[in-house]
N, C-alpha and C positions, 0 to 999 in steps of 0.2 A: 667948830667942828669937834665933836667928840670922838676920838679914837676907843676903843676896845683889844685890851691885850687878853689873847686867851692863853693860856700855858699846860700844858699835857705832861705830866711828872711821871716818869717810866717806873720810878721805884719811890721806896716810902723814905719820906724825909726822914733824918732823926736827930735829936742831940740839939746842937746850934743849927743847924742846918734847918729843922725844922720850927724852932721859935723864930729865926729871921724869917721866912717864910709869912710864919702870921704875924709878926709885927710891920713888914710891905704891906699886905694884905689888908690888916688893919689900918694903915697908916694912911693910907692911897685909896681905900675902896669906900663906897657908900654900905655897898653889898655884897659879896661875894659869894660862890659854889664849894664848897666845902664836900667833898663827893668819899665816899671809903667803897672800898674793894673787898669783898668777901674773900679773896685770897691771900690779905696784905691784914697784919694785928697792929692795932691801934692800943694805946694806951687810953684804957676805958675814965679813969679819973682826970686825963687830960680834956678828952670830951664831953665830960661831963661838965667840964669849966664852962662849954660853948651854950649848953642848955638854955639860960636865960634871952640868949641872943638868938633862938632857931627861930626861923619866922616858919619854915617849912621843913618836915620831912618825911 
């Protein structure tokens, strides 16, 4: 039986907090939702690491 854990982040990770995040992420998932907020700033050359890996956006 496969479980599915879904997780809803109220605020924007940052620092360590948010590379432990994608290293579970990574670590554990085949796939995963990577989703951003039009009211939340992302560090754009971080995301730009993920490019290679977008299947969709």
């Amino acid at each position: 039986m496969n479980i599915v854990e879904y997780w809803d982040l109220s605020t924007n990770p940052t620092d360590g907090t948010y590379h432990s995040l994608i290293k579970v992420l990574c670590d554990h998932s085949d796939t995963f939702y990577f989703i951003t907020r039009k009211e939340l700033s992302y560090d754009q050359d971080v995301l730009a690491e993920f490019k290679p890996h977008i299947i969709e956006s």
